[in-house]
Backbone of each chain as ProteinMPNN parsed JSONL, in Angstrom:
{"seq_chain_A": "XXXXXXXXXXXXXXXXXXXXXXXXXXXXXXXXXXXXXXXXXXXXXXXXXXXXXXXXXXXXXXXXXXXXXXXXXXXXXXXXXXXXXXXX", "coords_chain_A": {"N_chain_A": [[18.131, 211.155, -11.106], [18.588, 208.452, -9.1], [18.428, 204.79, -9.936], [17.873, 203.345, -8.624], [16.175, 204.953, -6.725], [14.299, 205.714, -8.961], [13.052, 202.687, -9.37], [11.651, 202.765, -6.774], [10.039, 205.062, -6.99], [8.534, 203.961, -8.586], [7.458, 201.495, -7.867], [5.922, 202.864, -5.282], [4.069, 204.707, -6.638], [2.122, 202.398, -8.154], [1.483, 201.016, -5.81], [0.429, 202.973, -4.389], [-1.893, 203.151, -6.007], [-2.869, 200.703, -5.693], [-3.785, 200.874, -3.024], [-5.654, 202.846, -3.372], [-7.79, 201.723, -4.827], [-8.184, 199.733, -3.479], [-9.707, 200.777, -1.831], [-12.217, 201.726, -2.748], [-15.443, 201.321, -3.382], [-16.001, 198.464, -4.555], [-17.203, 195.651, -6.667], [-18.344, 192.486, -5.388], [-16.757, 190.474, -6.679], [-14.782, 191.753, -8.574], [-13.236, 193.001, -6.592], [-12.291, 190.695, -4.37], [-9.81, 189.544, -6.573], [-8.271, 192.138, -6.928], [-7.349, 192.302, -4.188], [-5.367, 190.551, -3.229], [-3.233, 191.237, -4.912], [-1.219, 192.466, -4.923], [0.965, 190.16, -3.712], [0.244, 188.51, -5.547], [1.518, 189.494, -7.849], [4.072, 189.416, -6.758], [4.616, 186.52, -7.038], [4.172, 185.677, -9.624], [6.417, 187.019, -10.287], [8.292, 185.577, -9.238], [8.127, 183.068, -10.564], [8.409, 183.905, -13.196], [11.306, 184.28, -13.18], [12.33, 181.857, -12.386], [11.792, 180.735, -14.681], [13.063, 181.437, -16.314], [15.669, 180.921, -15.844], [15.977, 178.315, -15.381], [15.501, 178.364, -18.672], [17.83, 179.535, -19.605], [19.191, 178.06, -18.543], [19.19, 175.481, -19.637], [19.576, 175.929, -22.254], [22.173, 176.788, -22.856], [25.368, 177.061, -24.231], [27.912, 175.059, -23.991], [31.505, 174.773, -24.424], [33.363, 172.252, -25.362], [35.872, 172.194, -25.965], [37.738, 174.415, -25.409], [37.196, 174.519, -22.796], [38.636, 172.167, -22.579], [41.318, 172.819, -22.884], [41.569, 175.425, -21.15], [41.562, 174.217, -18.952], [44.379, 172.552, -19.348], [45.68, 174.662, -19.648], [45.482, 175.768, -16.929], [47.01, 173.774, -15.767], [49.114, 173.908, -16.705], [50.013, 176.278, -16.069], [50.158, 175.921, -13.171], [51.905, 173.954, -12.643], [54.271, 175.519, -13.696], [54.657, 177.454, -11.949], [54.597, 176.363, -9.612], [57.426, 174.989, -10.012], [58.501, 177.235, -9.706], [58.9, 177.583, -7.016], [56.509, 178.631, -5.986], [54.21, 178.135, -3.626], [51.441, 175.979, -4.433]], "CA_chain_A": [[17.638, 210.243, -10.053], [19.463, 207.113, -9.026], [17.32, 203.52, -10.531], [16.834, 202.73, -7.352], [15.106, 205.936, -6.568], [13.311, 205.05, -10.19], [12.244, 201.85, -8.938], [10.622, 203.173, -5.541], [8.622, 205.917, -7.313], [7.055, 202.957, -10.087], [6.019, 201.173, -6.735], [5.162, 203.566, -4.476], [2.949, 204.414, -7.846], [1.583, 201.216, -8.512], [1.068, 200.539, -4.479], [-1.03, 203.623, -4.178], [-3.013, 203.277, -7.336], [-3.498, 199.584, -5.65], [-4.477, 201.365, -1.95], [-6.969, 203.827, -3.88], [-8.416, 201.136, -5.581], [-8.778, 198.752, -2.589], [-10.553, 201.964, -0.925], [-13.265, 202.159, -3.19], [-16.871, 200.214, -3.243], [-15.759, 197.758, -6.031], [-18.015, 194.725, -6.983], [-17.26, 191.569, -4.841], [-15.36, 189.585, -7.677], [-13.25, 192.247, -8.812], [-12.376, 192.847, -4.799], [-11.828, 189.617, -4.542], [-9.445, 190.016, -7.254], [-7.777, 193.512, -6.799], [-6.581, 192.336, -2.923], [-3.987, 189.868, -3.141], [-2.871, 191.136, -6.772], [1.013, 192.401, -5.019], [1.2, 189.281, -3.43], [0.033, 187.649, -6.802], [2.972, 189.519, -8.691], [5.528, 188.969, -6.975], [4.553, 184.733, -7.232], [4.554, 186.034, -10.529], [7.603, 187.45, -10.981], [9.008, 184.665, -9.309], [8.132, 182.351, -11.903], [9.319, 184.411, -14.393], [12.501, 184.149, -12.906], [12.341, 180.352, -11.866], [11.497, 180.125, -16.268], [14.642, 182.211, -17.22], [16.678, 180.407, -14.917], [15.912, 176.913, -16.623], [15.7, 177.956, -20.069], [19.039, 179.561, -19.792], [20.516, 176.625, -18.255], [19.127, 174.887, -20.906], [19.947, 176.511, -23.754], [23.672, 177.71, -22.855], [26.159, 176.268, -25.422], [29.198, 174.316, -23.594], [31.997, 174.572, -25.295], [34.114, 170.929, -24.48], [37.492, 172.359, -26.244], [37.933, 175.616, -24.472], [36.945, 173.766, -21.551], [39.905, 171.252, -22.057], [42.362, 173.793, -23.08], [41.713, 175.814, -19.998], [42.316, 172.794, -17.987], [45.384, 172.137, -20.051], [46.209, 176.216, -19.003], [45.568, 175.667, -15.621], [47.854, 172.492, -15.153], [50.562, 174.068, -17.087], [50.719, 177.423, -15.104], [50.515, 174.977, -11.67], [53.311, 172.557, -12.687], [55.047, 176.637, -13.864], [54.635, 177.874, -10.538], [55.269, 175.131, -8.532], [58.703, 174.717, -10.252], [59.541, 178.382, -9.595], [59.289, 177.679, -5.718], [55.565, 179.313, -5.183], [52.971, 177.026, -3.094], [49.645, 176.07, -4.599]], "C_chain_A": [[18.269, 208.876, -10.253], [18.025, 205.757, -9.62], [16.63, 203.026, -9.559], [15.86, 203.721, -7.044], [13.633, 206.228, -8.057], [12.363, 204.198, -9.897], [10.959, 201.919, -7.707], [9.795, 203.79, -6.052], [8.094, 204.903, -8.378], [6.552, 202.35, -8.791], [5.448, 201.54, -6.156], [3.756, 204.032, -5.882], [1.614, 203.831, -8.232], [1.072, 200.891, -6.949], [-0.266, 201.539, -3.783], [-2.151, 203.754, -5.263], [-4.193, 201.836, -6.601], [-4.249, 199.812, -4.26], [-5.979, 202.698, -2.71], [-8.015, 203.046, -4.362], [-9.328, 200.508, -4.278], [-9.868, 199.808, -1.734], [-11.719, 202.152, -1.438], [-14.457, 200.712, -3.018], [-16.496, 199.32, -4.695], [-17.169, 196.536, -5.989], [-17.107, 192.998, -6.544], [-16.18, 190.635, -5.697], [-14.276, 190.451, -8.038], [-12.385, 192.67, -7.407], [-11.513, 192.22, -4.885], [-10.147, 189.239, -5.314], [-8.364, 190.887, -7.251], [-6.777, 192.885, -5.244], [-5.097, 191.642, -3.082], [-3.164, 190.207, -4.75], [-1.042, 191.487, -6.132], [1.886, 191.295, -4.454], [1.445, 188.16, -4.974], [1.005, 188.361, -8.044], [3.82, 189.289, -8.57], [5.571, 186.923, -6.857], [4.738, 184.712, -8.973], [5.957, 186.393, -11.587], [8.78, 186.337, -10.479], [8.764, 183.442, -10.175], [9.11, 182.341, -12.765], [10.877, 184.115, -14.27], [13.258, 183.051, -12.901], [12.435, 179.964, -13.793], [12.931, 180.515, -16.584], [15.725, 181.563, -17.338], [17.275, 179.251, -15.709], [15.793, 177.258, -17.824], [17.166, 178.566, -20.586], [20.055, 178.375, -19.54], [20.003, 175.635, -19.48], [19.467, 175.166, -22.526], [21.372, 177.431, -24.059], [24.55, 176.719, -24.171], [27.794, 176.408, -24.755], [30.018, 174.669, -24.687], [33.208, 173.868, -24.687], [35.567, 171.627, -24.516], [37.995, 172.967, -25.322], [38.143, 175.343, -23.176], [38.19, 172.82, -21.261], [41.411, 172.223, -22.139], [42.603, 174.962, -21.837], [42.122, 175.016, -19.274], [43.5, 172.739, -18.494], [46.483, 173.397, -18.993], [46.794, 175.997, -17.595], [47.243, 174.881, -15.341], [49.442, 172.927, -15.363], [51.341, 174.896, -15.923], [51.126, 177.185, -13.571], [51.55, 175.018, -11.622], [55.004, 174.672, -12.475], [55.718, 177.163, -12.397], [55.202, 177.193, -9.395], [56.991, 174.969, -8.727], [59.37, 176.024, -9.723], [59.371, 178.47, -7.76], [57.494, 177.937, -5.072], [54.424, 178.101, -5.417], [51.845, 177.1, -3.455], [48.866, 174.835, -4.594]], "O_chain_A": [[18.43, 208.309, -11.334], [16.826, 206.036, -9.611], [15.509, 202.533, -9.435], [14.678, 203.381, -7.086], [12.512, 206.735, -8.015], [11.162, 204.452, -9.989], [9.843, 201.4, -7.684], [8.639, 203.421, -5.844], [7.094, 205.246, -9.008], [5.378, 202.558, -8.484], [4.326, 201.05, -6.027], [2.626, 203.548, -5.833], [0.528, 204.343, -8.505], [-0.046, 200.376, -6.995], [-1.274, 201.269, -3.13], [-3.149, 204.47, -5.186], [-5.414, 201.714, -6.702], [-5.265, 199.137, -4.095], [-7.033, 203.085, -2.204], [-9.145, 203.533, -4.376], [-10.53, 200.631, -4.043], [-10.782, 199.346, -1.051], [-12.497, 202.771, -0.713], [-14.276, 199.55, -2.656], [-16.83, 199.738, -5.804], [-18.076, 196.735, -5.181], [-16.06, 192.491, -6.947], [-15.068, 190.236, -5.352], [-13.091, 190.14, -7.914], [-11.163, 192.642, -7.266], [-10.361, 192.486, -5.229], [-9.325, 188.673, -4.593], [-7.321, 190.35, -7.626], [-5.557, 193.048, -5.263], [-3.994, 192.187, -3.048], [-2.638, 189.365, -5.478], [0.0, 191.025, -6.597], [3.113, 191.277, -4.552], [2.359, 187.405, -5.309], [1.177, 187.747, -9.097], [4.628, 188.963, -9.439], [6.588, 186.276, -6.606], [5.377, 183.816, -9.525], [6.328, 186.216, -12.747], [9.862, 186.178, -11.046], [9.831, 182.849, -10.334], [10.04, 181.606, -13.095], [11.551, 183.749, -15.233], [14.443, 182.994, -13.232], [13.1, 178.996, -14.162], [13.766, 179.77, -17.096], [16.526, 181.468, -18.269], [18.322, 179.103, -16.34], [16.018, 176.25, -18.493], [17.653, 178.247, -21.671], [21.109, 177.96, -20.023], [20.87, 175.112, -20.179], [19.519, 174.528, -23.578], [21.646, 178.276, -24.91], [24.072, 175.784, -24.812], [28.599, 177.331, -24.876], [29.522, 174.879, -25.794], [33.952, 174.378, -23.849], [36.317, 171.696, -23.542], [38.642, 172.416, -24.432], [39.062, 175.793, -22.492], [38.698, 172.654, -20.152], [42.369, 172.125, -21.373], [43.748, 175.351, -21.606], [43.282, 175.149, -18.883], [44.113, 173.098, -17.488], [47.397, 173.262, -18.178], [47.953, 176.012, -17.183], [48.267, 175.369, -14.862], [50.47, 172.632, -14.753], [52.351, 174.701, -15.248], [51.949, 177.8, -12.894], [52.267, 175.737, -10.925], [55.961, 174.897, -11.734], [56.873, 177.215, -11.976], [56.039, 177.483, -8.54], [57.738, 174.847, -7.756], [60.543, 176.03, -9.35], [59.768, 179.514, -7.243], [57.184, 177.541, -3.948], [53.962, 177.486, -6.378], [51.091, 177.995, -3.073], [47.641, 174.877, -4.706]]}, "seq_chain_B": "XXXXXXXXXXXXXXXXXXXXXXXXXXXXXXXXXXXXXXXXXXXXXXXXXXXXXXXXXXXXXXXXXXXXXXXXXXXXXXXXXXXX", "coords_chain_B": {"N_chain_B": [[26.025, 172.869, -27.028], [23.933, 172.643, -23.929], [24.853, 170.09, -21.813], [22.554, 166.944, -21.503], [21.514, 166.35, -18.981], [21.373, 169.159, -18.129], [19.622, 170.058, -19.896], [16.871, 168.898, -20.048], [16.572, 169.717, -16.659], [16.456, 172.044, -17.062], [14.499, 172.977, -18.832], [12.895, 171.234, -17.701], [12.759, 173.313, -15.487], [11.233, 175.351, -16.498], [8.755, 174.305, -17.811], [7.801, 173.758, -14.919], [7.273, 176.088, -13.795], [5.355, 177.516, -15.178], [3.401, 175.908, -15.513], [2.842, 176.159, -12.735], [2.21, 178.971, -12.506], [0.529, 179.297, -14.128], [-1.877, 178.1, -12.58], [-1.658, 179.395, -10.498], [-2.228, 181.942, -11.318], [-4.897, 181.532, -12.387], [-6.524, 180.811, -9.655], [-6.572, 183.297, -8.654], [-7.056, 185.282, -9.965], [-9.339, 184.335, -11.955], [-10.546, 182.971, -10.994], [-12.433, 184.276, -8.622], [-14.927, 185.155, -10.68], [-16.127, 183.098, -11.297], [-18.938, 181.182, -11.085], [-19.998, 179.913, -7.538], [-20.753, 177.597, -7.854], [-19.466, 176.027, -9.744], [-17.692, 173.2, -10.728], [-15.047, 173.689, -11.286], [-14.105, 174.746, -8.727], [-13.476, 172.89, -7.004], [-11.026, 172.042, -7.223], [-8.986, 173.485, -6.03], [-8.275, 175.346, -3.354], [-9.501, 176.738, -0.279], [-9.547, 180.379, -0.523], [-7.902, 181.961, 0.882], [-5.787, 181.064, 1.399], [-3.948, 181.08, -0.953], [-3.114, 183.693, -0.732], [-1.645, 182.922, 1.991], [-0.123, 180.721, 1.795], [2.134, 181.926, -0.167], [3.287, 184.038, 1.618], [4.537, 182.784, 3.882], [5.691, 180.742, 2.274], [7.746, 182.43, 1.617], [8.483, 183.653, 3.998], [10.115, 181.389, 5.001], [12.01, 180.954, 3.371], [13.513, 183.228, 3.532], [14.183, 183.012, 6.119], [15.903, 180.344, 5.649], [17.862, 181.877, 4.163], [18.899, 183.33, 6.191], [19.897, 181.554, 7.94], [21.937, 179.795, 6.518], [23.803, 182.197, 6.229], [24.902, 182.938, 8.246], [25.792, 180.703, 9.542], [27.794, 180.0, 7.308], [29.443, 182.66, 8.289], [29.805, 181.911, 10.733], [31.459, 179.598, 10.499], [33.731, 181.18, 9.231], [34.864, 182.443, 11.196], [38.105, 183.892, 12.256], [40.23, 183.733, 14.602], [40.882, 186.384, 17.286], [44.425, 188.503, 16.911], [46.662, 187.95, 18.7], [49.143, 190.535, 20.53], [52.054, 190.549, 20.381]], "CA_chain_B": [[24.7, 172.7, -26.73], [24.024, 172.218, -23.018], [24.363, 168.948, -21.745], [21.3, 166.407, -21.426], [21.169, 166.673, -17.725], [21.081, 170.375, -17.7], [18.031, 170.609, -20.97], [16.404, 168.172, -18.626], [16.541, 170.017, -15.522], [16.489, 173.421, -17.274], [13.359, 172.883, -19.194], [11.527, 171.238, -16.811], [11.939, 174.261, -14.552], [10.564, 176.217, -17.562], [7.442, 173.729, -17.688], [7.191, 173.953, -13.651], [7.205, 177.529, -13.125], [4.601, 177.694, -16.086], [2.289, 175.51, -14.253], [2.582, 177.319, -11.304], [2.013, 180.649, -13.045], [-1.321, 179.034, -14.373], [-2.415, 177.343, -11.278], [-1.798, 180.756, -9.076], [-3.583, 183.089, -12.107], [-6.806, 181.169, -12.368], [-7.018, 180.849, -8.607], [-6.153, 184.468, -7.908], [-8.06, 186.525, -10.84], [-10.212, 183.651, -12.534], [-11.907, 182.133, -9.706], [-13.559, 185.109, -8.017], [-15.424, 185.363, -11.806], [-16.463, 181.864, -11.909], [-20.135, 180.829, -10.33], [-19.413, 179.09, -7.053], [-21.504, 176.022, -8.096], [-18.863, 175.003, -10.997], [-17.228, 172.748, -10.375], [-13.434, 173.934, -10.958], [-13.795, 175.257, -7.386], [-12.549, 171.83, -5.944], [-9.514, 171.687, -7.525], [-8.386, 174.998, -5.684], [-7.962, 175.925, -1.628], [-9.911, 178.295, 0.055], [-8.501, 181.62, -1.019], [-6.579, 182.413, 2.368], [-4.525, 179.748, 1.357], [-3.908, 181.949, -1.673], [-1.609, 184.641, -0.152], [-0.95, 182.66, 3.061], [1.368, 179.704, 1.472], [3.193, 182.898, -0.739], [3.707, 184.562, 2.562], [4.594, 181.587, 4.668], [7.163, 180.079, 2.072], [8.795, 183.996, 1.444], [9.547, 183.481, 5.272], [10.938, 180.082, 5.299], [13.18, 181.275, 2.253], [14.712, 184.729, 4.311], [14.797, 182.063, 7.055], [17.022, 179.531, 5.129], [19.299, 181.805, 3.525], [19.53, 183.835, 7.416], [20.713, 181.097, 8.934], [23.266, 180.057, 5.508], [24.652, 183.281, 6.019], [25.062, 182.791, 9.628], [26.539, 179.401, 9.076], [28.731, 180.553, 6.65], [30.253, 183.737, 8.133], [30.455, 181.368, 11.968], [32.71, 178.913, 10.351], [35.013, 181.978, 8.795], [35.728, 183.612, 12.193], [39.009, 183.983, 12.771], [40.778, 184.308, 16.102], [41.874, 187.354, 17.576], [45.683, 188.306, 16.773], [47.41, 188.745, 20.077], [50.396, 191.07, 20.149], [53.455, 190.428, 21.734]], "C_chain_B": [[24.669, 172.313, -25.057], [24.322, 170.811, -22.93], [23.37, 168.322, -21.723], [20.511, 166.721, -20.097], [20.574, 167.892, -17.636], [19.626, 170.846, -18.906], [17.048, 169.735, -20.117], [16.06, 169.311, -17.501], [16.204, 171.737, -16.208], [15.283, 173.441, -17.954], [12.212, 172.323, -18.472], [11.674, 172.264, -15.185], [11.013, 175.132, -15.216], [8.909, 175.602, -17.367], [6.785, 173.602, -15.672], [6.26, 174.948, -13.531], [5.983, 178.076, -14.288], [3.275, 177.132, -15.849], [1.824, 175.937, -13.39], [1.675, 178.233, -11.792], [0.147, 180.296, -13.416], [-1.933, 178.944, -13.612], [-2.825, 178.633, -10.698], [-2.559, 181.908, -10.026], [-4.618, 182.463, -11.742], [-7.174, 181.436, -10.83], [-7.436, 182.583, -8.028], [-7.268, 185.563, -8.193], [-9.049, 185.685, -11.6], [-11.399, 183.313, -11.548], [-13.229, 182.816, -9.147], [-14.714, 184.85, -9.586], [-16.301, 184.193, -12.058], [-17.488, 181.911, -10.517], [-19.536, 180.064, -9.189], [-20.029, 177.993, -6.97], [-20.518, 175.899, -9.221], [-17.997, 174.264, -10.444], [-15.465, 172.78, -10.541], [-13.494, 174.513, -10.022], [-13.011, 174.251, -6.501], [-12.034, 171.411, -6.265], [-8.482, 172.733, -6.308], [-8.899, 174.638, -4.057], [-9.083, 176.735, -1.718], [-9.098, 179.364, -0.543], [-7.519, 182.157, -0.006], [-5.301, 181.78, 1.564], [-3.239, 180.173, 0.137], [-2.502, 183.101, -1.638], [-1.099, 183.469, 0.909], [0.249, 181.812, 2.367], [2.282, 180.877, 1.133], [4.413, 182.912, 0.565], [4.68, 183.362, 3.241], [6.04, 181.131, 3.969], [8.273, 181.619, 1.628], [9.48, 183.787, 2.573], [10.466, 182.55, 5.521], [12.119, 181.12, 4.573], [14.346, 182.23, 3.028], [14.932, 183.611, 5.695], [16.03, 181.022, 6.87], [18.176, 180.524, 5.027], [19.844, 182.563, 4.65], [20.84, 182.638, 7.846], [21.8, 179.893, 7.784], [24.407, 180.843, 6.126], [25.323, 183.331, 7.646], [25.929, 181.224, 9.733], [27.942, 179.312, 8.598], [30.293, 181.441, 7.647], [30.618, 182.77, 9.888], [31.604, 180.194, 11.464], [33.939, 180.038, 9.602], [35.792, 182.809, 9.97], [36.925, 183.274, 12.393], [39.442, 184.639, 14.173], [41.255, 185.101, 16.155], [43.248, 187.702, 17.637], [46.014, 188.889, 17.895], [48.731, 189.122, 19.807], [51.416, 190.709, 21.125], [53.998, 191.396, 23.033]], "O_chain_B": [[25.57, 171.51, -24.818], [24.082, 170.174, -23.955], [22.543, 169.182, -22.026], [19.365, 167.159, -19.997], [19.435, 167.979, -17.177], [18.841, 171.775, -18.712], [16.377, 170.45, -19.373], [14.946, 169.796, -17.697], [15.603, 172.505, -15.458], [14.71, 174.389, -17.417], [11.031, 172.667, -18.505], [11.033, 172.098, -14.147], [10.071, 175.634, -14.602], [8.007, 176.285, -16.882], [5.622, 173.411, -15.317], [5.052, 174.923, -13.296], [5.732, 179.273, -14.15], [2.221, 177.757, -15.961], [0.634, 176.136, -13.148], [0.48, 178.244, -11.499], [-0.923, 180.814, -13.097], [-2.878, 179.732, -13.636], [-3.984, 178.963, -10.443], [-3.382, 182.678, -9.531], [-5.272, 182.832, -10.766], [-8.086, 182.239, -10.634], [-8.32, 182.927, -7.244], [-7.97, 186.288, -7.488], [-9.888, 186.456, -12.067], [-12.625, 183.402, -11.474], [-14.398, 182.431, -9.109], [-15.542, 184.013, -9.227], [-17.155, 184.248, -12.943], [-17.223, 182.362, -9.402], [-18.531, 179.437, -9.521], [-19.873, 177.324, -5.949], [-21.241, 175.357, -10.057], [-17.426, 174.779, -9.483], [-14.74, 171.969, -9.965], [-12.612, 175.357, -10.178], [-12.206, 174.514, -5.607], [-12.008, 170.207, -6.012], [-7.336, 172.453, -5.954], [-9.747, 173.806, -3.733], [-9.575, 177.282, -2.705], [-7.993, 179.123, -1.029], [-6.457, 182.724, -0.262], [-4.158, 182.159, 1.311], [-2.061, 179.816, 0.174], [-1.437, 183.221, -2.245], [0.014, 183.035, 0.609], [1.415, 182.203, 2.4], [3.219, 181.051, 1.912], [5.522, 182.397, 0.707], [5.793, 183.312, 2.718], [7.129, 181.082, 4.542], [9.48, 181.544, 1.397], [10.707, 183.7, 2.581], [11.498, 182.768, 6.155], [12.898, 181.863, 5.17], [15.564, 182.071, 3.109], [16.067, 183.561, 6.17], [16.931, 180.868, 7.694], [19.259, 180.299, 5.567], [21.063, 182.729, 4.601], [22.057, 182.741, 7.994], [22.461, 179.095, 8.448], [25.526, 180.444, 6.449], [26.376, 183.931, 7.862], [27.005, 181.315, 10.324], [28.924, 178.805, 9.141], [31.481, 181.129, 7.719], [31.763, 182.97, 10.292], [32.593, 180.011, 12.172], [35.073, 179.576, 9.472], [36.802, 183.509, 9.897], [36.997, 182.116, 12.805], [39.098, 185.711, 14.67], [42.198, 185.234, 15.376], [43.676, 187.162, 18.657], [45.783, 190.066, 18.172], [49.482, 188.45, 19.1], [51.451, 190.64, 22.354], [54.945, 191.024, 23.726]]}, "name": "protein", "num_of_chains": 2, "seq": "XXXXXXXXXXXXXXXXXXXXXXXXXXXXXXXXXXXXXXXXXXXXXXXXXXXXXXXXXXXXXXXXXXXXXXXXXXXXXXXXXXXXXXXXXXXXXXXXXXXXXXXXXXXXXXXXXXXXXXXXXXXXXXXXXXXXXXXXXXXXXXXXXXXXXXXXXXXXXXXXXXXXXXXXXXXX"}
Protein backbone atom coordinates (compact mmCIF):
# COMPACT_ATOMS: atom_id res chain seq x y z
CA UNK A 1 0.00 0.00 0.00
CA UNK A 2 1.19 3.38 -1.16
CA UNK A 3 1.78 6.08 2.31
CA UNK A 4 -0.65 7.93 1.02
CA UNK A 5 -3.11 5.13 1.03
CA UNK A 6 -1.42 4.58 4.77
CA UNK A 7 -2.24 7.96 5.70
CA UNK A 8 -6.07 7.85 4.58
CA UNK A 9 -6.74 4.56 6.42
CA UNK A 10 -5.02 6.25 10.04
CA UNK A 11 -7.68 9.06 9.33
CA UNK A 12 -10.46 7.59 8.02
CA UNK A 13 -9.64 5.49 11.47
CA UNK A 14 -9.26 8.17 13.75
CA UNK A 15 -12.35 10.21 11.96
CA UNK A 16 -14.67 7.34 12.56
CA UNK A 17 -13.57 6.43 16.02
CA UNK A 18 -14.21 10.45 16.38
CA UNK A 19 -17.96 10.07 14.48
CA UNK A 20 -18.76 6.95 16.86
CA UNK A 21 -17.81 8.79 19.69
CA UNK A 22 -19.63 12.06 18.84
CA UNK A 23 -22.76 9.57 18.36
CA UNK A 24 -22.91 8.44 21.71
CA UNK A 25 -24.72 10.06 25.01
CA UNK A 26 -21.39 11.41 26.46
CA UNK A 27 -21.41 13.78 29.55
CA UNK A 28 -21.71 17.53 28.55
CA UNK A 29 -17.95 18.46 29.30
CA UNK A 30 -16.41 15.68 27.64
CA UNK A 31 -18.91 16.60 24.46
CA UNK A 32 -17.96 19.73 24.75
CA UNK A 33 -14.55 18.51 24.42
CA UNK A 34 -14.66 15.49 21.94
CA UNK A 35 -16.41 18.03 19.06
CA UNK A 36 -13.99 20.39 17.87
CA UNK A 37 -10.94 17.97 18.81
CA UNK A 38 -10.02 17.61 14.48
CA UNK A 39 -10.29 21.09 14.23
CA UNK A 40 -8.20 21.35 17.54
CA UNK A 41 -5.39 19.08 15.91
CA UNK A 42 -4.86 20.34 13.10
CA UNK A 43 -4.27 24.15 15.12
CA UNK A 44 -2.20 21.76 16.71
CA UNK A 45 -0.25 20.43 14.28
CA UNK A 46 0.12 23.69 12.96
CA UNK A 47 2.00 24.88 15.77
CA UNK A 48 4.07 22.13 15.78
CA UNK A 49 5.10 23.06 12.55
CA UNK A 50 5.17 26.97 13.07
CA UNK A 51 7.87 25.57 16.36
CA UNK A 52 10.08 23.44 13.97
CA UNK A 53 10.16 26.05 11.54
CA UNK A 54 11.75 28.66 14.06
CA UNK A 55 13.87 26.44 15.97
CA UNK A 56 15.42 25.21 12.83
CA UNK A 57 15.97 28.57 11.58
CA UNK A 58 17.43 29.18 14.66
CA UNK A 59 19.62 26.69 15.28
CA UNK A 60 21.08 26.08 11.59
CA UNK A 61 24.89 26.63 11.58
CA UNK A 62 26.00 29.26 8.71
CA UNK A 63 28.97 28.55 7.50
CA UNK A 64 30.63 32.35 6.38
CA UNK A 65 33.74 30.55 4.45
CA UNK A 66 31.94 28.17 2.21
CA UNK A 67 29.64 30.89 1.74
CA UNK A 68 32.52 33.20 0.44
CA UNK A 69 34.23 30.59 -1.51
CA UNK A 70 31.08 29.77 -3.36
CA UNK A 71 30.75 33.34 -4.20
CA UNK A 72 34.38 33.37 -5.16
CA UNK A 73 33.16 29.98 -7.49
CA UNK A 74 30.43 31.67 -8.84
CA UNK A 75 32.33 34.91 -10.02
CA UNK A 76 35.09 32.88 -11.37
CA UNK A 77 32.94 30.47 -13.55
CA UNK A 78 30.91 33.97 -14.76
CA UNK A 79 34.04 36.00 -15.65
CA UNK A 80 35.02 31.86 -17.37
CA UNK A 81 32.04 31.88 -19.34
CA UNK A 82 31.66 35.18 -20.28
CA UNK A 83 35.22 35.13 -21.78
CA UNK A 84 34.39 31.98 -23.78
CA UNK A 85 31.59 34.01 -25.68
CA UNK A 86 28.40 32.49 -23.59
CA UNK A 87 25.77 35.24 -22.23
CA UNK A 88 24.96 35.43 -18.55
CA UNK B 1 25.77 29.42 14.42
CA UNK B 2 22.76 31.16 12.88
CA UNK B 3 22.85 34.68 12.74
CA UNK B 4 21.26 37.01 15.57
CA UNK B 5 18.43 38.08 13.42
CA UNK B 6 17.45 34.63 12.48
CA UNK B 7 17.81 33.09 16.68
CA UNK B 8 15.65 36.12 17.19
CA UNK B 9 13.04 35.51 14.76
CA UNK B 10 13.45 31.71 14.93
CA UNK B 11 12.96 31.37 18.59
CA UNK B 12 10.45 33.66 19.03
CA UNK B 13 8.34 31.67 16.58
CA UNK B 14 9.16 28.70 18.88
CA UNK B 15 7.85 30.82 22.00
CA UNK B 16 4.70 32.04 19.75
CA UNK B 17 3.46 28.90 18.48
CA UNK B 18 3.89 27.55 22.17
CA UNK B 19 1.61 30.13 23.44
CA UNK B 20 -0.78 29.51 21.00
CA UNK B 21 -0.70 25.75 21.57
CA UNK B 22 -1.49 26.62 25.33
CA UNK B 23 -4.03 29.25 24.79
CA UNK B 24 -6.06 26.88 22.12
CA UNK B 25 -5.57 23.53 24.64
CA UNK B 26 -6.99 25.07 27.77
CA UNK B 27 -9.78 26.70 25.80
CA UNK B 28 -10.61 23.61 23.76
CA UNK B 29 -10.21 20.55 26.40
CA UNK B 30 -9.67 22.52 29.80
CA UNK B 31 -12.44 24.86 29.84
CA UNK B 32 -15.46 22.61 29.31
CA UNK B 33 -13.97 20.92 32.90
CA UNK B 34 -13.71 24.10 34.68
CA UNK B 35 -16.97 25.44 36.83
CA UNK B 36 -18.46 28.27 34.82
CA UNK B 37 -18.30 30.66 37.84
CA UNK B 38 -14.25 30.70 37.81
CA UNK B 39 -13.10 33.11 36.79
CA UNK B 40 -10.53 31.99 33.92
CA UNK B 41 -13.67 32.01 31.74
CA UNK B 42 -13.08 35.78 30.86
CA UNK B 43 -9.95 35.50 29.51
CA UNK B 44 -11.36 33.13 26.68
CA UNK B 45 -14.26 33.73 23.72
CA UNK B 46 -17.31 32.03 23.59
CA UNK B 47 -16.43 28.61 22.26
CA UNK B 48 -17.84 29.18 18.59
CA UNK B 49 -15.14 31.41 18.33
CA UNK B 50 -13.08 28.30 19.05
CA UNK B 51 -13.35 26.45 15.69
CA UNK B 52 -14.78 29.48 13.82
CA UNK B 53 -11.41 31.78 13.77
CA UNK B 54 -9.41 28.11 12.83
CA UNK B 55 -11.88 27.76 10.05
CA UNK B 56 -12.12 31.33 8.93
CA UNK B 57 -8.21 31.94 8.89
CA UNK B 58 -7.66 28.14 6.97
CA UNK B 59 -9.82 30.03 4.29
CA UNK B 60 -8.12 33.28 4.11
CA UNK B 61 -4.76 31.19 3.88
CA UNK B 62 -6.11 28.78 0.58
CA UNK B 63 -7.39 32.25 -0.39
CA UNK B 64 -3.95 34.04 -0.29
CA UNK B 65 -1.87 31.46 -1.69
CA UNK B 66 -5.04 30.96 -4.69
CA UNK B 67 -4.71 34.12 -5.76
CA UNK B 68 -0.33 33.99 -5.42
CA UNK B 69 -0.59 31.24 -7.63
CA UNK B 70 -2.83 33.00 -9.94
CA UNK B 71 -0.65 36.04 -9.84
CA UNK B 72 2.24 34.21 -10.39
CA UNK B 73 1.37 31.85 -13.28
CA UNK B 74 -0.71 35.44 -15.06
CA UNK B 75 2.51 37.26 -15.17
CA UNK B 76 4.38 33.96 -16.83
CA UNK B 77 1.98 33.69 -19.81
CA UNK B 78 3.58 33.71 -22.75
CA UNK B 79 2.23 34.69 -26.15
CA UNK B 80 1.12 32.43 -28.67
CA UNK B 81 3.93 31.45 -31.36
CA UNK B 82 2.53 32.30 -34.74
CA UNK B 83 3.84 30.31 -37.68
CA UNK B 84 4.82 31.63 -40.77
Amino acid sequence: MTKLGQWLCGLLLLGSAWAALAGLRLPAPLRQALLPLPVYLLVAFGCFSLATVGFRLATFNDCEEAAAELREHIRAARADLARRGLRC
Amino acid sequence: MATATDQVVGFGLVAFSALLFVYYTLWIIALPFIDSDHSIHQYFLPREYAVLIPVVAGLLLLLFIGIFITVVMWKNRKPAKKSD
